[in-house]
DSSP file (Angstrom, degrees, kcal/mol; ACC not computed):
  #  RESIDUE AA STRUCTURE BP1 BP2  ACC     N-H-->O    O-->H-N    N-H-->O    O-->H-N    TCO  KAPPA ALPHA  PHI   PSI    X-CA   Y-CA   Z-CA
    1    1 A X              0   0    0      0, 0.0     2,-0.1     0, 0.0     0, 0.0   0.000 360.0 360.0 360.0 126.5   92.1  103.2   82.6
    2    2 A X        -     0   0    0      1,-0.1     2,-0.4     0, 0.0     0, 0.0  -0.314 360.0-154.1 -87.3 159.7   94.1  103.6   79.3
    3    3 A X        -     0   0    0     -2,-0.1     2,-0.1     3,-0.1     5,-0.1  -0.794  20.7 -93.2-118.4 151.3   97.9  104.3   79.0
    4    4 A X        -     0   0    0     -2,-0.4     4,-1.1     1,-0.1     5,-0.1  -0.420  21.9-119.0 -72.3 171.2   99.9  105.8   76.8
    5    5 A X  S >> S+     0   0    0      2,-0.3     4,-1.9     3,-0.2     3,-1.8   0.976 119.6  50.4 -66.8 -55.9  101.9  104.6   74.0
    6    6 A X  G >4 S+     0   0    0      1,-0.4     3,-2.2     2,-0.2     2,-1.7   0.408 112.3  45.7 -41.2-105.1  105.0  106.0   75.9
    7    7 A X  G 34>S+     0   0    0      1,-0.3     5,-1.3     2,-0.2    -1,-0.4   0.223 118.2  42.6  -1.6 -28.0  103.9  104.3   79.0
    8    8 A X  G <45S+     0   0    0     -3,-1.8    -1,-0.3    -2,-1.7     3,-0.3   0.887 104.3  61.2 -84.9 -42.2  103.1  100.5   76.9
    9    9 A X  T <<5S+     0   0    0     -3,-2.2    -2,-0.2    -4,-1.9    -3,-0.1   0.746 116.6  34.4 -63.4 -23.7  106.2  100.7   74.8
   10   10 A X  T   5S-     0   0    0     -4,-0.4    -1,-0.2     2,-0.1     3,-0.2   0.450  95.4-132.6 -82.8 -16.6  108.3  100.6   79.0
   11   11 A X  T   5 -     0   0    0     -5,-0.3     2,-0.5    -3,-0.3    -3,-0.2   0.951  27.8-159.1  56.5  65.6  106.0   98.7   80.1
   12   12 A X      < +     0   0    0     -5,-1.3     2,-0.2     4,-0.0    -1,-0.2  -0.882  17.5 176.7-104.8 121.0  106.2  101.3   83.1
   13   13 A X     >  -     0   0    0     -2,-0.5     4,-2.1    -3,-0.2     5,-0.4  -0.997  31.1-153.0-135.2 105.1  104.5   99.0   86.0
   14   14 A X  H  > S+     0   0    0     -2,-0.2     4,-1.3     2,-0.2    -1,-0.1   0.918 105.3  42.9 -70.3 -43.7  104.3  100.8   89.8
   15   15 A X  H >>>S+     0   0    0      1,-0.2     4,-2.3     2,-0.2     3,-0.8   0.986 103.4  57.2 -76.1 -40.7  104.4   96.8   90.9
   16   16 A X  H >>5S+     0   0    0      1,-0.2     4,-3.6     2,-0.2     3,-1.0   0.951 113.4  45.7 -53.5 -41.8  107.0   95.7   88.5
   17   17 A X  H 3X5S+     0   0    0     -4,-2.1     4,-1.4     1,-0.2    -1,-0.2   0.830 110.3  48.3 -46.1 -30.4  109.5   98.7   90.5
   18   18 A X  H <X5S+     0   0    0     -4,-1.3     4,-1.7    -3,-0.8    -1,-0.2   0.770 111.5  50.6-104.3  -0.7  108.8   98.1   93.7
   19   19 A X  H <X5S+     0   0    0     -4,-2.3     4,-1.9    -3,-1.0     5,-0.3   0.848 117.2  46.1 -81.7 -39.1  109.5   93.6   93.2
   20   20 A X  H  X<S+     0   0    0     -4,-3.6     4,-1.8    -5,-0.5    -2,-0.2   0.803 117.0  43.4 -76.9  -5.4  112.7   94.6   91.6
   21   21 A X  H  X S+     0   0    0     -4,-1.4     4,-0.9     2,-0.2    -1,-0.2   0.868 113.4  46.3 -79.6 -44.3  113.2   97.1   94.7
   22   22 A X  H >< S+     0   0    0     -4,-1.7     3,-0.9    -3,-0.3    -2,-0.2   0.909 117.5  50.8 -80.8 -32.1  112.2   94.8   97.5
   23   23 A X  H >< S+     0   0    0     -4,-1.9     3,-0.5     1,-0.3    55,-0.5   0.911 113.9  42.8 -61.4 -46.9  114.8   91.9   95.4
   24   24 A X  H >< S+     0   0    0     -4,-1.8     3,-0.6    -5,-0.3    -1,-0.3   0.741 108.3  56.1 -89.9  -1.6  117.7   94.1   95.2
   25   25 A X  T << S+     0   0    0     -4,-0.9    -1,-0.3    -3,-0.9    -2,-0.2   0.221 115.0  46.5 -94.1  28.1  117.3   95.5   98.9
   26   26 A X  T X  S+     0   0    0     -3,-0.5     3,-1.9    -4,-0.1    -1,-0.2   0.026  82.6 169.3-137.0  45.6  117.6   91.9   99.9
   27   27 A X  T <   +     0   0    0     -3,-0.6     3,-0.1     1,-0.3    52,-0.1  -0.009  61.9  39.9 -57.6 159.2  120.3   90.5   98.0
   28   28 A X  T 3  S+     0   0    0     50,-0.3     2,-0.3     1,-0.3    -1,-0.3   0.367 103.5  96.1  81.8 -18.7  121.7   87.1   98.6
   29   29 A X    <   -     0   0    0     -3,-1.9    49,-0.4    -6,-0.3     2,-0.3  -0.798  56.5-161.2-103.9 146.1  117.9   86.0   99.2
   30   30 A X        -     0   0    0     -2,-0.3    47,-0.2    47,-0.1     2,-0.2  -0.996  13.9-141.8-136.9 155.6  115.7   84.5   96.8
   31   31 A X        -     0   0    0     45,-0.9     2,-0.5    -2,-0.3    45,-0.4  -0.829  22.0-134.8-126.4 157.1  111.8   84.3   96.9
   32   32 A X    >>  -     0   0    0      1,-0.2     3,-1.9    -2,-0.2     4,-1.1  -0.755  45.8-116.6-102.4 127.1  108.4   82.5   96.4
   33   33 A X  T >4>S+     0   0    0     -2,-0.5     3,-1.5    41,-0.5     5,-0.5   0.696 118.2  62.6 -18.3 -79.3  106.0   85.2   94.6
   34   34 A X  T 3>5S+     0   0    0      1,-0.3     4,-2.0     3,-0.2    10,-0.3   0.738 107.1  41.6 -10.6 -62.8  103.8   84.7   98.0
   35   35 A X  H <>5S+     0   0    0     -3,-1.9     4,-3.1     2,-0.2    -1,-0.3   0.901 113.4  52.6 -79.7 -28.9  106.7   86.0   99.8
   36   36 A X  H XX5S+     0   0    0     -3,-1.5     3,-2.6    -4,-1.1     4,-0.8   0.801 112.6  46.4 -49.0 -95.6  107.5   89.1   96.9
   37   37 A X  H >4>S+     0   0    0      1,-0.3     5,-2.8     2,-0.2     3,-0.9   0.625 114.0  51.6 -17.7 -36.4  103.7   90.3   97.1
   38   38 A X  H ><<S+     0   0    0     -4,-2.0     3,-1.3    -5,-0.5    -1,-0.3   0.993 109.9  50.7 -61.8 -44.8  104.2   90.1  100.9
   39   39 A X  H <<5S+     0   0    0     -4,-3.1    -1,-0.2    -3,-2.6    -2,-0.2   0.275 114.1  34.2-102.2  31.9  107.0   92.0  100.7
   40   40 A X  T <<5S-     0   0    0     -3,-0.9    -1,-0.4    -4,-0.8    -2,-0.2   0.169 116.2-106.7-126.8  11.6  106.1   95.1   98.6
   41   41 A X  T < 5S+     0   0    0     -3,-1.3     2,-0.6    -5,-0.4    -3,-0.2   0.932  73.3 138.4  80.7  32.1  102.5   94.9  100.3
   42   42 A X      < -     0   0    0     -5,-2.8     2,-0.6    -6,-0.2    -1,-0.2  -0.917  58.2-125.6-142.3  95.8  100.6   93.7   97.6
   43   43 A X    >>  -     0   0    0     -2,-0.6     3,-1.6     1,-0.1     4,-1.2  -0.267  13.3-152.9 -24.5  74.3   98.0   91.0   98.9
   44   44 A X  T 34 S+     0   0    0     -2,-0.6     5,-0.2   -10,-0.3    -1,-0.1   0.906 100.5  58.5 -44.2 -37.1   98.6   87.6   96.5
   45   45 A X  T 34 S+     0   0    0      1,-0.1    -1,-0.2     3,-0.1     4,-0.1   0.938 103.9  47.2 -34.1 -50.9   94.9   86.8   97.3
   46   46 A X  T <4 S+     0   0    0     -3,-1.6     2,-0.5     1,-0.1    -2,-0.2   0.986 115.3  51.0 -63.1 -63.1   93.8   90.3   95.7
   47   47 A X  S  < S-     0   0    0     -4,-1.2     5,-0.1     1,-0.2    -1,-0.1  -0.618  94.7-101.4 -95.1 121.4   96.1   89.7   92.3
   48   48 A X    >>  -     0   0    0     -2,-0.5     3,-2.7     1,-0.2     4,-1.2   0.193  13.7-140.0  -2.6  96.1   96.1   87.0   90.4
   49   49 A X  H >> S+     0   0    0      1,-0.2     4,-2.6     2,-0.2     3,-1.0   0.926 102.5  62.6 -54.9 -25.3   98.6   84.7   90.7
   50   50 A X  H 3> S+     0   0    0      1,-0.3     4,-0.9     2,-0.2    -1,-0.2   0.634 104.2  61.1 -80.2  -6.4   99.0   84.1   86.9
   51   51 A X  H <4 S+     0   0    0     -3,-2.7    -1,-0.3     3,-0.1     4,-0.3   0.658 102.5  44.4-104.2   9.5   99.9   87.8   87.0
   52   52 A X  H <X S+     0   0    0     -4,-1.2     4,-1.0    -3,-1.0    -2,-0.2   0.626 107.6  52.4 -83.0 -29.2  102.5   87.5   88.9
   53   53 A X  H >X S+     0   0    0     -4,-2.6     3,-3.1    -5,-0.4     4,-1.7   0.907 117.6  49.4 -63.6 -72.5  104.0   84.4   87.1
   54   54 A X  H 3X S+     0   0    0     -4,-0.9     4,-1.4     1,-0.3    -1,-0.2   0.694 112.1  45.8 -44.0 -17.7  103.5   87.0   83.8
   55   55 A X  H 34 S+     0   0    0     -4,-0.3    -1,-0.3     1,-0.1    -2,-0.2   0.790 116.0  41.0 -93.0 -12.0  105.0   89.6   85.4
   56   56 A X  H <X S+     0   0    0     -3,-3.1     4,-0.6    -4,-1.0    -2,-0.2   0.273 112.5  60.1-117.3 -18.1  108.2   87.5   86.8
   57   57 A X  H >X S+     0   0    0     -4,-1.7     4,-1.2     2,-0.1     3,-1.1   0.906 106.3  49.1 -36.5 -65.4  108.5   85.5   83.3
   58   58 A X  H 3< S+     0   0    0     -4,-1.4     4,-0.3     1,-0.3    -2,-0.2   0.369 114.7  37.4 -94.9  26.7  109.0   88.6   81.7
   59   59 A X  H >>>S+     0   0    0      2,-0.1     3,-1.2     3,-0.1     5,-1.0   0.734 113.6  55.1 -89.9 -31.0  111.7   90.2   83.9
   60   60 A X  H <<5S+     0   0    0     -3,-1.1    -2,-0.2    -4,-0.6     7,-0.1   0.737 107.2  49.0 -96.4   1.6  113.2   87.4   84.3
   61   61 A X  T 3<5S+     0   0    0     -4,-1.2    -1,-0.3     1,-0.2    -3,-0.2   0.705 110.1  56.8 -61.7 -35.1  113.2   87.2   80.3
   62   62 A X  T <45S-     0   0    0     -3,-1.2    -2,-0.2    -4,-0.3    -1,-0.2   0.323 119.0-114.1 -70.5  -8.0  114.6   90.7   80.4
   63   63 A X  T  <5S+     0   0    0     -4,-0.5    16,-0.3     1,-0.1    -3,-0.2   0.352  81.5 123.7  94.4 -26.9  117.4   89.7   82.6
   64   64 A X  S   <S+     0   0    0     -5,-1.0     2,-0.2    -6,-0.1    -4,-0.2   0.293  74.1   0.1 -80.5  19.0  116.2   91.5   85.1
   65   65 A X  S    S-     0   0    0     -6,-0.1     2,-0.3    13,-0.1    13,-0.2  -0.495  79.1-115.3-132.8-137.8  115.8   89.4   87.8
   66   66 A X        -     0   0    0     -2,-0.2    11,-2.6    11,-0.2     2,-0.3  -0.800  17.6-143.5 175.6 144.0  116.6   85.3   88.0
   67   67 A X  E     -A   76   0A   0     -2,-0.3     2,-0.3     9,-0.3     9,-0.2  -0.979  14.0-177.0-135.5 125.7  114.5   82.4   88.5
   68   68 A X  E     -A   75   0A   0      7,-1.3     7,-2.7    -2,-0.3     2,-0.7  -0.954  13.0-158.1 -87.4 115.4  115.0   78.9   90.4
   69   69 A X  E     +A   74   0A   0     -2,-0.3     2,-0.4     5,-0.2     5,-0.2  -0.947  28.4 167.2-113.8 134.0  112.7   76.2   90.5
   70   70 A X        -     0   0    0      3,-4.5    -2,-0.1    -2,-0.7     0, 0.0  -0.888  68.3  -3.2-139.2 102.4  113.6   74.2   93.7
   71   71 A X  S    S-     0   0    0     -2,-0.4    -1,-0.3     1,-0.1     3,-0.0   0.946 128.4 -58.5  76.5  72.4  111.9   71.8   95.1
   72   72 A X  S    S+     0   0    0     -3,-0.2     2,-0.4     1,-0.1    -1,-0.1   0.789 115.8 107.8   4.5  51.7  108.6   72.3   92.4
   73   73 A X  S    S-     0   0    0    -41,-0.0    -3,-4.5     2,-0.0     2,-0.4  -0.987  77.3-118.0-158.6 134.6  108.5   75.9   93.6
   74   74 A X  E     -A   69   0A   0     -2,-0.4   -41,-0.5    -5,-0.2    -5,-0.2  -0.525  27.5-166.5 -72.4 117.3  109.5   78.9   91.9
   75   75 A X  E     -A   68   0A   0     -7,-2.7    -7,-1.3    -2,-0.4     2,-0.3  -0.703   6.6-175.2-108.6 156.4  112.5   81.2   93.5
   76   76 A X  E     +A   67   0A   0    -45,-0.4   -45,-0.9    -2,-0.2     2,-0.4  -0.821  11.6 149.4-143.7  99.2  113.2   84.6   92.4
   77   77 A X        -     0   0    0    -11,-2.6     2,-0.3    -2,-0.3   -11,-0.2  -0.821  45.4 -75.2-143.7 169.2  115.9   86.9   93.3
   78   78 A X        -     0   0    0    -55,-0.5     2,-0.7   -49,-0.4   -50,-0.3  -0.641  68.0 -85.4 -51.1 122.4  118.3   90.1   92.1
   79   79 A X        -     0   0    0    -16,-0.3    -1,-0.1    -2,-0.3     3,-0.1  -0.471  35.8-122.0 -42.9  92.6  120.8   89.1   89.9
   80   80 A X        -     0   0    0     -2,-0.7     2,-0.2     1,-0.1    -1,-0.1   0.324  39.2-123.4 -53.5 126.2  124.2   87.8   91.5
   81   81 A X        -     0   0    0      8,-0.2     8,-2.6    -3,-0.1     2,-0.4  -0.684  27.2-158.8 -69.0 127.4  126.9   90.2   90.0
   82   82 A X  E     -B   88   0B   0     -2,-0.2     6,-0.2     6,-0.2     5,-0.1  -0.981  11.9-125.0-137.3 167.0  129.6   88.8   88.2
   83   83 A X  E >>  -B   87   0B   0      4,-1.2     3,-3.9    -2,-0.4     4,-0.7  -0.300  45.3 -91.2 -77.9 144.3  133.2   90.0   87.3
   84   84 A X  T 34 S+     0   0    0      1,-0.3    -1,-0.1     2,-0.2    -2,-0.0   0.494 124.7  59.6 -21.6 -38.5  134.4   90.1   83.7
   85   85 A X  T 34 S-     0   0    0      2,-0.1    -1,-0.3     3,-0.0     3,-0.1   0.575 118.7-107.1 -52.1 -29.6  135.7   86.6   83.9
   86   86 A X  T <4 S+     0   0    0     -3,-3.9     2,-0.4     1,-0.2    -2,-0.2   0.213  70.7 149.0 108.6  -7.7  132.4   85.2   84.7
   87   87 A X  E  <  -B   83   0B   0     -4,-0.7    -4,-1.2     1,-0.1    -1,-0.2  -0.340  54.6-125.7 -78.5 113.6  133.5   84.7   88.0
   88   88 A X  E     -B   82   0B   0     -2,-0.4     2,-0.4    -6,-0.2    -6,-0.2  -0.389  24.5-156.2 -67.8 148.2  130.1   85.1   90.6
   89   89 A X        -     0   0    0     -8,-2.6     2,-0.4     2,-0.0    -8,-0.2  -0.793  32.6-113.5 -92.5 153.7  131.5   88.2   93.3
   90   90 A X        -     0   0    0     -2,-0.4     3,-0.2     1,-0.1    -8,-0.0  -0.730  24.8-156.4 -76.8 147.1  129.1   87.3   96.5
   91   91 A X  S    S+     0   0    0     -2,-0.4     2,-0.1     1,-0.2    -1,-0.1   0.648  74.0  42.7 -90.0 -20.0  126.9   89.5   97.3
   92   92 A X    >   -     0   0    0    -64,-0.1     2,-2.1     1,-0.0     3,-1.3  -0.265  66.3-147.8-132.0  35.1  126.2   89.0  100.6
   93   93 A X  T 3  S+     0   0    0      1,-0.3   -65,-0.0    -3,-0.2    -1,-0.0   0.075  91.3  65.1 -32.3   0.5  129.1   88.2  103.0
   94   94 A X  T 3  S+     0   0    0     -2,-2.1    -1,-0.3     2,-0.0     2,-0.1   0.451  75.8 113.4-102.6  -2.6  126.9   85.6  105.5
   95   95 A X    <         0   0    0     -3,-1.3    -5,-0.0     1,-0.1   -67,-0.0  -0.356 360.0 360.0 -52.6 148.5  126.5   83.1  102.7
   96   96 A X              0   0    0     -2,-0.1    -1,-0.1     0, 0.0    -3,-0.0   0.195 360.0 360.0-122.8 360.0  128.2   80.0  103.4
C-alpha cells in the first residue's frame, strides 16, 4: 500500500509509536526486541527480525531510545533523563 510523501518524510510508523510507548511506560527497564514485540503485541515470529533491528537502529540513531549490548544480546530502553549538568536523575526509585 503506498504512503505519502508527508507520511515518508516522518517516517510515521503505527509500530515504531507504540515500542517507544511500551519503553517509556516502563522506565528504569530495558529490553530484548523478543520482549518489545511481546510487549506491544506484535508476534516476533510474524515480523522479521531484521526489521526490528532496522527499526531500533534507527531510533536509537535518532536519540530516541538507547541501546545496550550485554551479554551478546541487544537491550533497549527509554532514555534516562539527565539534568543540565549531565548528571543521570533516576527514573525509577526501586533501582539499586
Amino acid at each position: 500500500m503506498p504512503i505519502t510523501n508527508k507520511q515518508f518524510e516522518q517516517g510515521l510508523d503505527k509500530t515504531r509509536n507504540k515500542v517507544i510507548d511500551f519503553l517509556e511506560a516502563n522506565p528504569g527497564k530495558a529490553f530484548l526486541y523478543t520482549e518489545i514485540a511481546d510487549g506491544v503485541g506484535i508476534s516476533a515470529m510474524i515480523l522479521k527480525r531484521v526489521y526490528y533491528e532496522m527499526l531500533f537502529e534507527s531510533m536509537v540513531l535518532e536519540g530516541i531510545i538507547e541501546k545496550k549490548i550485554i551479554n551478546l544480546h541487544s537491550y533497549f530502553r527509554a532514555p534516562i533523563e539527565r539534568d543540565q549538568s549531565g548528571i543521570q536523575r533516576a527514573c525509577d526509585s526501586s533501582e539499586s
